[in-house]
Structures are given as C-alpha cells and as structure tokens.
C-alpha positions as CSV (number, residue, x, y, z in Angstrom):
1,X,12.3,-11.7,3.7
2,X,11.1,-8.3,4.3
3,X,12.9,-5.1,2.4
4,X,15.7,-3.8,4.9
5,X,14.4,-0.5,4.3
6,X,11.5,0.9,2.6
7,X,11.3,1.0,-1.5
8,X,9.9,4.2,-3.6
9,X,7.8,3.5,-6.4
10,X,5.8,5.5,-8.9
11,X,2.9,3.0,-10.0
12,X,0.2,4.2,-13.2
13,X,-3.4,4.7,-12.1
14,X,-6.1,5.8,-14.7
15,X,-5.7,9.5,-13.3
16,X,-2.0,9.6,-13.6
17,X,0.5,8.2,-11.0
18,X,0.9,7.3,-7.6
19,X,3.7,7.9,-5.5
20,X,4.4,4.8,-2.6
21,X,6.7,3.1,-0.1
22,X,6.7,0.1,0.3
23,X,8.2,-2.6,2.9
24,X,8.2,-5.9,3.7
25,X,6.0,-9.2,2.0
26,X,2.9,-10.7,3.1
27,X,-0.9,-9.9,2.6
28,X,-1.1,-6.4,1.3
29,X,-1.9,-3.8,3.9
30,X,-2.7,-0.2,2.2
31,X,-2.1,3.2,4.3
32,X,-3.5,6.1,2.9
33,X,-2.9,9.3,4.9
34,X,-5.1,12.7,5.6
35,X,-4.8,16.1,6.2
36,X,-2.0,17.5,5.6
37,X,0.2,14.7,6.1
38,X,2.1,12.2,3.6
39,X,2.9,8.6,3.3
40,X,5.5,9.8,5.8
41,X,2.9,9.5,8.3
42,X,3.1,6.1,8.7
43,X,6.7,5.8,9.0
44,X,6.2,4.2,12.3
45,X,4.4,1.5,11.0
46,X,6.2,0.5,7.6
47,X,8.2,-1.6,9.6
48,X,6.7,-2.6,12.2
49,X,3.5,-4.4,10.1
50,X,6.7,-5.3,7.8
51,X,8.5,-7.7,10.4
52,X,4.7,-9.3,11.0
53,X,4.7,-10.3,8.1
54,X,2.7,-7.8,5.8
55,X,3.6,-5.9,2.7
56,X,2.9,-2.2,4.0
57,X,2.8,0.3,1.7
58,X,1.7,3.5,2.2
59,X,0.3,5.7,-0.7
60,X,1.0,9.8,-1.3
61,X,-2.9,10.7,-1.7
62,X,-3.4,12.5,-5.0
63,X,-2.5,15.8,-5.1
64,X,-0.1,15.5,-2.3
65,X,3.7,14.3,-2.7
66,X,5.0,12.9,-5.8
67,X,1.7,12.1,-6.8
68,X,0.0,13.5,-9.7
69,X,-1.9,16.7,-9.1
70,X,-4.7,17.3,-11.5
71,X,-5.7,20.9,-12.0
72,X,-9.6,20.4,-11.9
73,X,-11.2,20.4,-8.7
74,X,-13.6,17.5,-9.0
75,X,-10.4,15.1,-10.2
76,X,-10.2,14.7,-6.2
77,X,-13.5,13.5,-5.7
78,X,-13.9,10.5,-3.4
79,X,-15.1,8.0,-6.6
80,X,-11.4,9.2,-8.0
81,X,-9.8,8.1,-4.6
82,X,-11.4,5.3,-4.2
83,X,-10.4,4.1,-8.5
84,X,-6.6,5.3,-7.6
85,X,-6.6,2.9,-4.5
86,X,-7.7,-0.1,-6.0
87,X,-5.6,0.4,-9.4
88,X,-2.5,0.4,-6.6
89,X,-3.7,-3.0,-5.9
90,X,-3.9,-3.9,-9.2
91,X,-0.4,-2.4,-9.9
92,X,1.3,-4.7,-7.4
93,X,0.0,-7.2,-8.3
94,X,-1.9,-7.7,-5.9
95,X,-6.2,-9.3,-6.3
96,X,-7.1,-8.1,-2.4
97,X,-5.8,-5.7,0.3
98,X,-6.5,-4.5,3.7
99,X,-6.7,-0.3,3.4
100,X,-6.1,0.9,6.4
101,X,-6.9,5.1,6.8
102,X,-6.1,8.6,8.9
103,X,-8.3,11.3,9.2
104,X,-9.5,12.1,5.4
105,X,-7.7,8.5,4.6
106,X,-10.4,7.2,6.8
107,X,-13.0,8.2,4.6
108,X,-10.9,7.3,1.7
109,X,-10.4,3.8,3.3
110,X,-14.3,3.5,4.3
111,X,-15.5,4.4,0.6
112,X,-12.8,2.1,-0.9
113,X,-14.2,-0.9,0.9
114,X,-18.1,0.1,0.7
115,X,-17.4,0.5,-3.2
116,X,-14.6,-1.8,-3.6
117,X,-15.5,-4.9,-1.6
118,X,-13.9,-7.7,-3.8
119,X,-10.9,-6.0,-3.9
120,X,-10.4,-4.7,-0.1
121,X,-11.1,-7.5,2.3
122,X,-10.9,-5.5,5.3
123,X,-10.3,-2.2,6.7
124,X,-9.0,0.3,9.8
125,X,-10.0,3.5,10.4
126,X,-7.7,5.8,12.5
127,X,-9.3,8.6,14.0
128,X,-12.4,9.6,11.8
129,X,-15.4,7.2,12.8
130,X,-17.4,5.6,9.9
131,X,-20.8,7.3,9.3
132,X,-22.4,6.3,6.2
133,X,-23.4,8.8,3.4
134,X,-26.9,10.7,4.5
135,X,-28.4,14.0,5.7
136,X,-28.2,17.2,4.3
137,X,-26.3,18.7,1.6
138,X,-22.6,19.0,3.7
139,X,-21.5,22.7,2.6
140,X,-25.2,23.6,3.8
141,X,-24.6,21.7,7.5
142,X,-21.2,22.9,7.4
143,X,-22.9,26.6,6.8
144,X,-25.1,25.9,9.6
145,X,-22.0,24.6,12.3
146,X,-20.8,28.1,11.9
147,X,-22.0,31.3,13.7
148,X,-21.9,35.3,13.4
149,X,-18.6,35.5,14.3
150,X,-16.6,32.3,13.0
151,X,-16.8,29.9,10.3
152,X,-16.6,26.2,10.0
153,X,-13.3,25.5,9.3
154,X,-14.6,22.9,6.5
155,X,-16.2,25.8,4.8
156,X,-13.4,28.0,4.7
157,X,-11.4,25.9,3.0
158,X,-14.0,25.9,0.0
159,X,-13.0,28.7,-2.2
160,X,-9.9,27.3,-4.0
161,X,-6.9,29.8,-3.1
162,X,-8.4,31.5,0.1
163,X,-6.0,29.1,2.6
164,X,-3.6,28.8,0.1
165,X,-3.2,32.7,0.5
166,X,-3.0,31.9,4.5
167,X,-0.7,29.0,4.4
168,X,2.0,28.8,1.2
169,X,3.7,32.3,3.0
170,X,4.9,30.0,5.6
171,X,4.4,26.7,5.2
172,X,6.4,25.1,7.5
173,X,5.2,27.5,10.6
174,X,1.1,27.2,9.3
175,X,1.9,23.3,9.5
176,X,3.9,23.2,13.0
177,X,0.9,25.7,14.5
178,X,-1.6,23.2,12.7
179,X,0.3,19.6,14.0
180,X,0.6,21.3,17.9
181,X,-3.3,22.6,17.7
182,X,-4.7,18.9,17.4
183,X,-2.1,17.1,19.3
184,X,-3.4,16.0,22.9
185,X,0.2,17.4,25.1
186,X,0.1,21.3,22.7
187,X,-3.5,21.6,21.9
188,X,-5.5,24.8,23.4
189,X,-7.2,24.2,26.3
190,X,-10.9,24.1,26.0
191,X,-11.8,26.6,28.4
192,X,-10.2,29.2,26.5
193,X,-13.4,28.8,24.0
194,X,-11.2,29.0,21.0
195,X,-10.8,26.0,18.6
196,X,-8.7,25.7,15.7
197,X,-12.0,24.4,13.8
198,X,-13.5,27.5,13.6
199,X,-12.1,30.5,11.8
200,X,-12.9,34.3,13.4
201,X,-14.7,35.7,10.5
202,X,-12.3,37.5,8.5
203,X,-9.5,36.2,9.9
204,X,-7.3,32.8,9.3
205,X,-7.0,29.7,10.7
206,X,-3.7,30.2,12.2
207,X,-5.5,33.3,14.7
208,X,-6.4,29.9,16.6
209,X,-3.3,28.0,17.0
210,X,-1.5,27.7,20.0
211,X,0.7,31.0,20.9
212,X,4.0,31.4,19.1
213,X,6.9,32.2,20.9
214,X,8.3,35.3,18.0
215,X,10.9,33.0,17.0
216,X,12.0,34.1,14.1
217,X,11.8,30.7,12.6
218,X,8.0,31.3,12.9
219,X,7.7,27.8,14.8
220,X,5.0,27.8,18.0
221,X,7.1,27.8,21.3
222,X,7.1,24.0,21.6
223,X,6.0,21.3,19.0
224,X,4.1,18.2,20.0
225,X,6.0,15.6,21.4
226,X,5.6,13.4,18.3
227,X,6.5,15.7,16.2
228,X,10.7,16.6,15.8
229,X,11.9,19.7,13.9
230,X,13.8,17.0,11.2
231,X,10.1,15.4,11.2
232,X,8.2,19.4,10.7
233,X,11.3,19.6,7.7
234,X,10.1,16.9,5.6
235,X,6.1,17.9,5.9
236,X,7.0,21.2,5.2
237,X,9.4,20.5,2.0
238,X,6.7,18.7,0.4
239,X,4.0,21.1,0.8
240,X,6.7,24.1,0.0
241,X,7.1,21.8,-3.4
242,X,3.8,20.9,-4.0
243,X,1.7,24.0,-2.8
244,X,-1.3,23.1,-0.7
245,X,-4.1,23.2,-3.7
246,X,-4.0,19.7,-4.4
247,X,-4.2,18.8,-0.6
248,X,-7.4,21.2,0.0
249,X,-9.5,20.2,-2.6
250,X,-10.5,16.9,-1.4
251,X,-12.4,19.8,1.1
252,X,-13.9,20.9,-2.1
253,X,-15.6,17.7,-3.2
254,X,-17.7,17.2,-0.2
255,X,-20.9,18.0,-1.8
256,X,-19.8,16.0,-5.2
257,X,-19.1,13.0,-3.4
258,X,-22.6,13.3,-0.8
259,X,-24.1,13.7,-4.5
260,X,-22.0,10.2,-6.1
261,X,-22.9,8.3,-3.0
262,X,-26.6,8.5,-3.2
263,X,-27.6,5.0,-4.2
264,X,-25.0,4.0,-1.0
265,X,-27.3,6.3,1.7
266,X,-26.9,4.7,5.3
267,X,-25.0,2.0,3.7
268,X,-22.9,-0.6,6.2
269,X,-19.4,-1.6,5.7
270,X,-19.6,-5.8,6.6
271,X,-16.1,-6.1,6.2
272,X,-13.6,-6.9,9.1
273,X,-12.7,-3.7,10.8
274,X,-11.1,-1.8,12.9
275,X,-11.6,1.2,15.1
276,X,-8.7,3.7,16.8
277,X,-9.4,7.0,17.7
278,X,-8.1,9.7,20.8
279,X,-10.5,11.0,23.9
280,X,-9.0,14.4,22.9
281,X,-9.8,14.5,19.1
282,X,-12.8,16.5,18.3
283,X,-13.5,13.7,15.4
284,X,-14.0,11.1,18.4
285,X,-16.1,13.4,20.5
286,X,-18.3,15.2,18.0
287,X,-18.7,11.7,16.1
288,X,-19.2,9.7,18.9
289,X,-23.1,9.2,17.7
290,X,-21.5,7.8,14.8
291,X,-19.2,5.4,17.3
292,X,-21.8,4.0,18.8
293,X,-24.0,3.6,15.7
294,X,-20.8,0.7,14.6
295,X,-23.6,-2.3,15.5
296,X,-25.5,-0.9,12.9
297,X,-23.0,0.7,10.6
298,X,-20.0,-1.2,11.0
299,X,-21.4,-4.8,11.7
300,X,-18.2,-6.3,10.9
301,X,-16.0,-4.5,13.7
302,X,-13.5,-7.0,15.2
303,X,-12.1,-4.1,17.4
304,X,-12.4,-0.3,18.5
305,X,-10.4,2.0,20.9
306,X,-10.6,4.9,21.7
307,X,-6.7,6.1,23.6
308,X,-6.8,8.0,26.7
309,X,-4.6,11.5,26.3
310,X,-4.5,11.2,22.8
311,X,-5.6,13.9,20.0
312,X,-6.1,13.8,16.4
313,X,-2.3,12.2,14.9
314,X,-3.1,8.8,16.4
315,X,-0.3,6.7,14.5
316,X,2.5,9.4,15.4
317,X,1.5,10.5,18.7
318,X,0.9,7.0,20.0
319,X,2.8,4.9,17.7
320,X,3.7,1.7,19.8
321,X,-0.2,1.6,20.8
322,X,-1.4,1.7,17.5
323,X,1.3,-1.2,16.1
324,X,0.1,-3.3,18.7
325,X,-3.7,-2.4,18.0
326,X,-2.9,-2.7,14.3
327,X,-1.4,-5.9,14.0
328,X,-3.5,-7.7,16.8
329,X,-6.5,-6.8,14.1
330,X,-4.4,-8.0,11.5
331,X,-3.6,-11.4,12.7
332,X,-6.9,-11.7,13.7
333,X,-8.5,-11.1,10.1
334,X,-5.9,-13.1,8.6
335,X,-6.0,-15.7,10.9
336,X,-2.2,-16.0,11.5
337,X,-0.1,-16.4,14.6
C-alpha cells in the first residue's frame, strides 16, 4: 500500500547524511534534483510514480537541504555524488534502482549509472542531454564560451563566494528572477540578445533576468506559471538556511570530475533510458549534437522527447507530461502493466 503522504528520512552515507522523501512501494525509483532546486522539485511526481506502483524517493543533493554540507570544495565532486547515491540504495535496503535526474541531477544520474551499473538498472535524464566525458579541460572551454564583454555563467560561479555575495542578500528575489529567466511563458525573448547564461563583465547574474516590477518584495513582475509564491517560499527558506555555497560548488568540481573520469572518455551508458527535455531550454538546443549522438552514446534509449513550449524546469512546468512520459518508461523497463 503506498504511504498516504510522503515520509522524511535522514539515511548515513560515507560523507555524512542524506536528507529524503519518500512515497509509495515498488521498485526503487531515485530523483535527484539540480540547480538550485530541492527534493521539492519533484513533488509532482512523489505520488504520482507512488500510485504506479514505485517507491519514489527523492534525495536533497549534498550540500543542499538537510543534507550534509561539507566545507571543502572537492567533497562535491561527481565520484562523491555518485558514492552518496548508491549508499541511499544501500540504506533502504534496496540491491538496484532506477535514478532518475534534473539539470545537474542529470549528470549526477548519468555518472551514477556509467560508474554504478550493478546497482542502477536504468536511468532518465530530464533536461540535460548525456554527453560522455571528453574534450578540453571545461573551465578552459567555459573561458573560451565567454567574450570581451560577458562571461560564461559556469565560470562565474567558480570563485567560491563571488555569487554568494550576489545572491544570499536576497535570496528569495535572486531565485524568483532565476526560476522566471529559464521558464518557457517568463523567459527573455531572444531577440533582445541578453541571456541569463552570460554575465556582463563586472556585473551579476541577476542584470539578465527578466525586468522587475519595484515591488518591494523584490519579486519580478510575474512568476512562471509553475511556480506559486507558497512554492518560491519553500525554495527560498532553504537556501536562506542553508546559504548557497554548498549548492555552487558542484560548479567548482567541473575540472576535478573531467580529471576522475578519464579512464571513462566517450564512454556509453547501455542501460535502459530515458530522454525529456524543452524546445526552449538552452541545454536542449546547445546540446542537441549531444541528442543526436544517443545511437552512439546512449544505445540503450527506450524513449526521448523533447516538449514543445517548454524551458529548462521540465518536471514542474509540464508536470502531467512528464508523469505520463516517466511512468510509460518505467513500466516499460520493468516490464509491468
């Protein structure tokens, strides 16, 4: 019988604790969350994979949440990630899972599976396509993305308390500006020629979000359609708790983890998986080598879709899509009615 409502649980992972909630029984489905979201992310699906007949639980990412938060930077490399995944298995008892991931819980997901393959059977990746490890070092390509006059938003999150400085003042209006800049009905319009991925040089992030109306709340003049102010209250209270250090360093690790992947260069995922991203998600389009490269790189994809009039937050924007998507794969991979 599935849990009436989702359970908290703190379970004990080699690098301290993890923070999940959990619903319903079944095969073990594992949601890990991105940037800078929460296991509240998934709140749509909990119970909707929950009355199919899955045990969904979704995790708080180190360093976000209730989580632990090491202070070192490399404790949120992706080898780290990928250990604190499969010791949630192990901690509920579980042998296998399906990991199922969003934005930087994609790449989570992909590593946990490509280094992890006895333990998770399967996996989905929600809006960040699979490309295996290769190419140059990434802070030098991410270097390169950027011009005279703006920076790669990946590189300005590299020195440890420079967006901290830009968000912390006011986290919950950083994080409404952030939500409505990559969500398909508030995002810019890209004939304007501004994008919230590249930062004016000395200037913030937030210079790029959509206008604000001078609310004194601080809030943009609408917020995305998925996205209520009770919804913006709970993101905002953990972040306010937890600071945004934790969240930002898993920014910080990409040349750590291009350097720990190197015997798994161009490596496939042959796993069962799954593939959901939005046309108006700048990780669809500017990846979309990497989509069509899933014969090669993926050769175990049951499914992929990309969702017209969509953006980045694919499980909250387009929730009863994505359930349907989701658990279609999932029967299918677990061969059940």
């Amino acid at each position: 019988m599935s849990h009436p409502t989702p359970q908290h649980r703190l379970v004990d992972v080699p690098g301290g604790r993890i923070h999940l909630v959990e619903q319903g029984e079944g095969p073990l489905v594992l949601l890990v969350h991105g940037f800078p979201e929460s296991w509240y992310s998934w709140r749509h699906q909990l119970p909707v994979l929950a009355e199919a007949g899955y045990r969904a639980v979704a995790i708080d990412v180190r360093g976000y949440g209730r989580s632990s938060k090491p202070r070192d930077v490399d404790a949120y490399r992706m080898l780290e990630l990928v250990a604190d995944n499969a010791a949630v298995v192990r901690a509920l008892g579980a042998e296998t899972a399906t990991v199922v991931g969003h934005d930087w819980g994609a790449g989570i997901a992909a590593n946990s599976a490509l280094l992890e393959p006895d333990v998770f059977t399967a996996v989905g990746l929600l809006s960040v396509p699979y490309a295996p490890r290769g190419g140059p070092r990434p802070t030098d390509a991410f270097a390169m993305i950027g011009g005279p006059d703006e920076e790669f938003y990946v590189s300005y999150f590299q020195e440890p308390g420079r967006a901290e400085a830009e968000i912390e003042p006011d986290v919950r209006g950083w994080l409404a500006g952030f939500y409505a800049a990559l969500s398909a009905d508030t995002m810019p319009s890209p004939s304007d020629g501004s994008s919230v991925h590249f930062v004016p040089r000395g200037g913030r992030m937030s210079d790029r979000f959509p206008p604000r109306s001078g609310l004194p709340s601080g809030l943009p003049s609408w917020l995305p359609s998925w996205l209520t102010e009770a919804d913006l209250d709970f993101y905002a209270g953990e972040f306010e708790r937890t600071g945004l250090t934790g969240a930002l360093n898993r920014y910080r690790n990409v040349d750590r983890d291009w350097e720990d992947l190197a015997t798994r260069d161009g490596a496939p995922i042959v796993q069962p998986s799954l593939f959901i991203g939005g046309d108006q998600d700048a990780s669809t389009t500017w990846l979309s080598d990497a989509i069509k490269a899933y014969p090669q790189t993926l050769p175990g994809l049951v499914s992929s879709h990309i969702l017209e009039g969509c953006g980045h937050w694919v499980q909250q924007e387009r929730a009863y899509e994505v359930n349907r998507l989701l658990v279609e794969w999932l029967r299918a991979v677990h061969g059940t009615a």
